[in-house]
N, C-alpha and C positions, 0 to 999 in steps of 0.2 A: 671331525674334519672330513671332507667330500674331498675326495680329486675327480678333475675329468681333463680329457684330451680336449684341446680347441683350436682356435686359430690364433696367432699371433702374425700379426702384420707389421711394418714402418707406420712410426705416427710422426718423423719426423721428415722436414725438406730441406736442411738449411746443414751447410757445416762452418764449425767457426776457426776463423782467420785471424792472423795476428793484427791487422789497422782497421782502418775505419773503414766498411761500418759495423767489421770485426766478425760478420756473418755473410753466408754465401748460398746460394742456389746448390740444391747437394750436384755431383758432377755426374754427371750421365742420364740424371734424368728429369727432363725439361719440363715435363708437368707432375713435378712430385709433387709441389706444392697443393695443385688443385687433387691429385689422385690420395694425399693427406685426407684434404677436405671431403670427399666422396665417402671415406672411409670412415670417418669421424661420423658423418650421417648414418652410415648403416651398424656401425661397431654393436650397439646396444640390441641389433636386432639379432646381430648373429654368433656374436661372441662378446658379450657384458662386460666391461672389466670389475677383476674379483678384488679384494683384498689383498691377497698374495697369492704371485706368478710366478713358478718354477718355469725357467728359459724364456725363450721367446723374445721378441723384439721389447723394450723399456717405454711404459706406457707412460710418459709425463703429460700434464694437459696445460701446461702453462706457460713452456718449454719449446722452441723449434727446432732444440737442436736435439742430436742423443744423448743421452745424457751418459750412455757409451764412451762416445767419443771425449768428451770432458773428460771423464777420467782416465783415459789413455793418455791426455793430455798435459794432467796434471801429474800423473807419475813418470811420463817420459821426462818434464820438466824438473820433476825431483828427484830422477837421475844425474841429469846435465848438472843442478846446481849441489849435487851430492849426497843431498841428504834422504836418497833411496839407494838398495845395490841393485846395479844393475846385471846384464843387459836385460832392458825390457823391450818388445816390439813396438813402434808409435803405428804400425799397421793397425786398424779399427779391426779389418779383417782377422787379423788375431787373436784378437779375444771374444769372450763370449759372456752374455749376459747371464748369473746364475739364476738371479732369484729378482722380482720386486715386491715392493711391500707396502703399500698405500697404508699411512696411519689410519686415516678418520678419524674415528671419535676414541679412538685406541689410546692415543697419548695425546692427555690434557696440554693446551697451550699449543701442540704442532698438528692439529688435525688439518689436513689437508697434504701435510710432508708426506713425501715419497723418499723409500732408503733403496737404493740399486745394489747388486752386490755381484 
């Protein structure tokens, strides 16, 4: 196993809303969309994504939203309907991403799954 220090950026632009069309432009910044997309073109030059990623922003490719924020969402939700103990914060800001971990060819059947933690 190699470590090294790099970059982690936002790969995402969008945050999700309760209706239709259940996603949004993230708030405050109005070309995160295209500044995603600029990123995405230069990601490989300058910082590859590995395997597995101690901190950092959550690299999903498939994905507009964070994958972050999903789960803040589903355990504030499983607060409210009880079956987590709370208090947990639904601030994103809150929390932090530990680890990612891109299967690949790691596990038969899910290669391409990403586990966030």
């Amino acid at each position: 196993m190699r470590w090294r220090a790099d970059l982690s950026l936002p790969c995402h632009w969008a945050i999700e809303i309760p209706h239709e069309p259940w996603s949004a432009a993230l708030p405050g910044h109005p070309l995160a969309k295209e500044l995603v997309q600029a990123w995405r073109e230069t990601q490989d030059d300058i910082a590859p994504s590995e395997l597995f990623q101690l901190g950092g922003y959550a690299d999903e490719e498939v994905v507009h939203l964070d994958p972050l924020d999903i789960a803040v969402a589903t355990v504030t939700d499983a607060v409210k309907a009880g079956s987590w103990e709370g208090p947990v914060s639904a601030d994103s800001a809150d929390w932090v991403l530990l680890a990612d971990w891109h299967a690949g060819r790691d596990v038969t059947g899910y290669e391409g799954s990403t586990v966030h933690w």
